[in-house]
Every structure is written in structure tokens, then in C-alpha cells.
N, C-alpha and C positions, 0 to 999 in steps of 0.2 A: 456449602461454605462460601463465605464471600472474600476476598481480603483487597485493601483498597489501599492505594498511595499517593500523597500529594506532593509537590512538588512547586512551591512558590518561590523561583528565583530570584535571588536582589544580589546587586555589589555595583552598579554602574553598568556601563556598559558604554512548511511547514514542510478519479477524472468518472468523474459520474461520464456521461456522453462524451463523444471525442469534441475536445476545445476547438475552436472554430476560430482564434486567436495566438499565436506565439508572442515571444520578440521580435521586435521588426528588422527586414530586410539588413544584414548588411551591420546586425549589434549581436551581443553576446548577451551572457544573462548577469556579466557584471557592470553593463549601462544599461541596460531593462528593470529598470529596479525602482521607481519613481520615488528615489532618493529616500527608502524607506532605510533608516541604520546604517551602519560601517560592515563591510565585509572583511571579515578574520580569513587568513589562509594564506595561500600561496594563487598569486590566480594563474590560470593553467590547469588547476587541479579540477578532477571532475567535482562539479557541482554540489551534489549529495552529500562531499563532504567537506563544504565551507560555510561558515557560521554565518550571521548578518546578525551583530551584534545591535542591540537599542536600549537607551538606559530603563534602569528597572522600571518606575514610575508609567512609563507607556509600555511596559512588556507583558507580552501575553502569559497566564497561568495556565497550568495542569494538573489536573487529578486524577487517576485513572483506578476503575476499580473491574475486577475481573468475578466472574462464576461460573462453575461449571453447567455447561448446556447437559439436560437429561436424558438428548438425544446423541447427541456429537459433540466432542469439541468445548469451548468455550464462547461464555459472550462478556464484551467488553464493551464498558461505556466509560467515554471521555468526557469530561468535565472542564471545558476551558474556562479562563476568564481572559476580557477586554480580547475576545477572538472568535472569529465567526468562519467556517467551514465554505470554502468557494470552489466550487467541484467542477464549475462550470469556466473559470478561468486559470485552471490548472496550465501550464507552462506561460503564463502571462508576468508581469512587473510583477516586483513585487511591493503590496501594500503594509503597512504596520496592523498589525491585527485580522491579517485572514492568513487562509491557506487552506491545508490539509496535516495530514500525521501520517507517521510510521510507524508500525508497531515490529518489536523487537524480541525474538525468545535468546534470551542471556546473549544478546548482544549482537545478533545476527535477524538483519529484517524481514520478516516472515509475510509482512500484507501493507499496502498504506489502506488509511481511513479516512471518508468525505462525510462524514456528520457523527454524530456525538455515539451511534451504536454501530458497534462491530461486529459479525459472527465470525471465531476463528474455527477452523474444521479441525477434528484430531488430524489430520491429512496436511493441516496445514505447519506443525508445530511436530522439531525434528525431537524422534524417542530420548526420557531424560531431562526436557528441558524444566527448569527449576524455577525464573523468573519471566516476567513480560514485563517490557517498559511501552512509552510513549513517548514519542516525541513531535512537537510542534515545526513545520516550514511554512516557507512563503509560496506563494504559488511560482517560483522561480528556482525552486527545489533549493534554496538556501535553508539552514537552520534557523531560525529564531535563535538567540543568543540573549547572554546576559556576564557582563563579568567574564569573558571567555568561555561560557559554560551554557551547553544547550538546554532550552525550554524543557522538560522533561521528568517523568513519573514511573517508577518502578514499583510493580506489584509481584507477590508470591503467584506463583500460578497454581489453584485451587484443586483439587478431586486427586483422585488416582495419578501415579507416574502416568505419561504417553505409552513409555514401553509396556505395561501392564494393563493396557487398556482392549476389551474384546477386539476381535474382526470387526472393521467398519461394512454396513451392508453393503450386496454387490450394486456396483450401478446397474440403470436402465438403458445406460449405452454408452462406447467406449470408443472415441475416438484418439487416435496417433497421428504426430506430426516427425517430421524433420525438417531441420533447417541447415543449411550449408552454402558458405559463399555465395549469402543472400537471397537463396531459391528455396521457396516452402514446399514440401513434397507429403501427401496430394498436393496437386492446386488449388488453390482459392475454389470454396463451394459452400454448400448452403448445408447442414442438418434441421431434420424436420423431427422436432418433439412435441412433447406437451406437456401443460403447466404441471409443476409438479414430477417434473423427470429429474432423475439425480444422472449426473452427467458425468464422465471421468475424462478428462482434456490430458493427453501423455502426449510430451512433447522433448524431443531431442535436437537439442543444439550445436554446431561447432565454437559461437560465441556465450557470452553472458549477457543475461538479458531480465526482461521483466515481464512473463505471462499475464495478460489482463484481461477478465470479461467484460464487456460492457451488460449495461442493464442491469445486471447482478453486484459490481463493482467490485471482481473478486483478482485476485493477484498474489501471482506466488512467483519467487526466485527461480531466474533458470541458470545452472552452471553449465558451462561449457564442457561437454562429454558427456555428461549424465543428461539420464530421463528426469526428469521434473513430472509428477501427477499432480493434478489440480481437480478436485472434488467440486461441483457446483450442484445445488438445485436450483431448477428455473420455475420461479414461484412466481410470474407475472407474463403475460402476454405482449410478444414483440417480435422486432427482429432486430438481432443485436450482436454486433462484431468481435469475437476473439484476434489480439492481435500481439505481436511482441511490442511494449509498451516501447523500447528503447530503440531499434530500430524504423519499426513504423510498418511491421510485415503483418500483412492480414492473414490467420491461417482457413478460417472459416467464417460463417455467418451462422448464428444459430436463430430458427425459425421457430419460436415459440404459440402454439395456440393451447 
């Protein structure tokens, strides 16, 4: 079953490889912005959640349509318009018409997205959840805006409840983190897999944060006191860095052949 939603806002008025670019020296990310719209909010406030309003006419669209994966989870594909997906200058200015996405289970962001398909893990999506939305930023983690109201697309989330859904298979290997006043524990080191290994990353934090693979492009919320598990297959050859997106803490390197 598929179920799809659009989401074309009017009234006036989003990291594939680690970016190799921020804002510069000495600026924040509300002068890093190459005067792309107006920023709504409070400034001060964290980033993620302040709009960058731009009149309809130039503003980027949404559609988002979700189906259940027959193996895991679901997959999601994003439909923008006048908007192009830039993975590669994620935390840079921001431009009118690029960025990235967030995807959201009933209102809590479960993954961001760097091009038009998403795979979400039942792992990824907390038992119960009833909707997925989408939302459009700038590569400067602003919203896209319109009319005070974010770029964005709400869909039913298709198949079976989560909570009723079988045991997910066991991984091929299971690694654990902790992090605490800024020290990863193990230390920085390397896993040796192979393509096609399903992986389980469990990580525990004293902060909140944002688990991310690289290569895989995969990320899942971390709350502060709880374990966070994050399910990966590594379906491509590399080597490629697990890291706390928001801090900048590497926990491991994963060695794919």
C-alpha cells in the first residue's frame, strides 16, 4: 500500500561525505546565509528551529510518498520542486532552492535525507507511529518557510503498526559506544566487515546528539541517558566514519570490503 502527500505552500513570505566547508571564521549561520529569504525566530535559538522565510513564487515544494519496504521498514521518496538536494555542502550558506530534509514520525525527527529516496528501518521509527512528514532546509539547517509556515509534507505511514511488527533479524555485528564529557569509550578504531553486513551501532550518551554514518547516510536521534540503536547494512565498499553529527566526536571507522 502506498499513501502519498503534497504539500505546495503559498501566502508570502532544508551530509553525504563530511563537508569540507562551514561558515566562516568568526560568523554564525544567521550571516552565512547569501542573503537567501528573512529568518523568523528568535536568533539565539538553536538553528533547527528557525524558519528562513522566501516568497511563495521562489519557494521550494514537497511531496512526499511513503511504502512499506517487504523486507524492513519503509521507503520514502521526496518529490521537491524549484529544489535540488546538496549533500556535499551541508553546514554551508544558505542558497534559495537547495539543501537537504528531515523526516519526522508524528512530529519527532527520526533521519535527515540528501536526495530524493530514503530507506527508513522499522529500527528507525518509535512503536505506534501513525504519520511521516517531510521537511525541506537550507544547507544552514534553517527551514525553508513560507507565510511563517514550513516547507512540508505529511504522509500516513503504510503496513502494519511498528509495535506489531515480527523481530528484526539479528545483526552480523554489534558494536557499543559511550560518550561522556566529551570522551568516546572505546576509543576511536576501525571495524572490519563486508558488503552486505547488517550492523547494529548502540550508543550511549550523557548529551543529545545526532548519530550519523557516513557512506550509508544513515542517522538516528541520540537522547541523553538512553541507548540509541541504529541498524545499518553496508551495501557498498569503503571506509567510512561513524561520528556524533552535533558534536563532531568520531566513535569508529567502519572498513567495508
Amino acid at each position: 500500500m502506498i499513501w502519498a502527500a503534497a504539500a505546495t505552500l503559498a501566502l508570502g513570505a532544508a551530509c553525504t561525505e563530511r563537508p569540507t566547508t562551514h561558515h566562516g571564521p568568526g560568523t554564525n549561520h544567521d550571516v552565512a546565509t547569501d542573503g537567501a529569504g528573512t529568518l523568523l525566530g528568535t536568533p539565539g535559538t538553536g538553528h533547527h528551529e528557525r524558519l528562513r522565510q522566501v516568497p511563495a513564487a521562489n519557494a521550494p515544494t514537497v511531496s512526499l510518498t511513503v511504502r512499506a519496504d517487504a523486507d524492513d521498514g519503509w521507503n520514502v521518496r521526496i518529490d521537491a520542486g524549484r529544489f535540488r538536494f546538496t549533500p556535499d555542502s551541508v553546514g554551508g550558506a544558505a542558497v534559495l532552492g537547495s539543501g537537504h530534509a528531515h523526516l519526522f514520525a508524528d512530529g519527532k525527527k527520526v533521519a535527515r535525507a540528501y536526495g530524493r529516496w530514503h530507506h527508513l528501518s522499522a529500527d528507525d521509527v518509535p512503536p505506534g507511529t501513525k504519520t511521516l512528514s517531510v521537511r525541506l532546509y537550507a544547507d544552514d539547517h534553517t527551514a525553508w518557510a513560507v507565510g511563517g509556515v514550513p516547507v512540508q509534507a505529511t504522509a500516513r505511514l503504510p503496513g502494519p503498526p511498528p509495535d506489531d511488527r515480527p523481530v528484526a533479524e539479528q545483526p552480523d555485528r554489534t558494536a557499543d559506544f559511550t560518550v561522556a564529557a566529551g570522551v568516546v569509550r572505546p576509543e576511536p578504531g576501525r571495524i572490519e566487515l563486508r558488503r552486505g553486513d547488517l550492523l547494529a551501532i548502540r550508543v550511549t550518551s550523557d548529551t543529545d546528539d545526532e548519530l550519523h554514518v557516513h557512506g550509508v547516510n544513515r542517522t538516528a536521534e541520540v537522547e541523553a541517558g538512553r541507548t540509541t540503536t541504529l541498524r545499518v547494512v553496508l551495501d557498498r565498499s569503503g571506509l567510512f566514519e561513524v561520528e556524533m553529527h552535533r558534536s563532531g566526536l568520531v566513535l569508529t571507522q567502519l572498513a567495508v570490503r
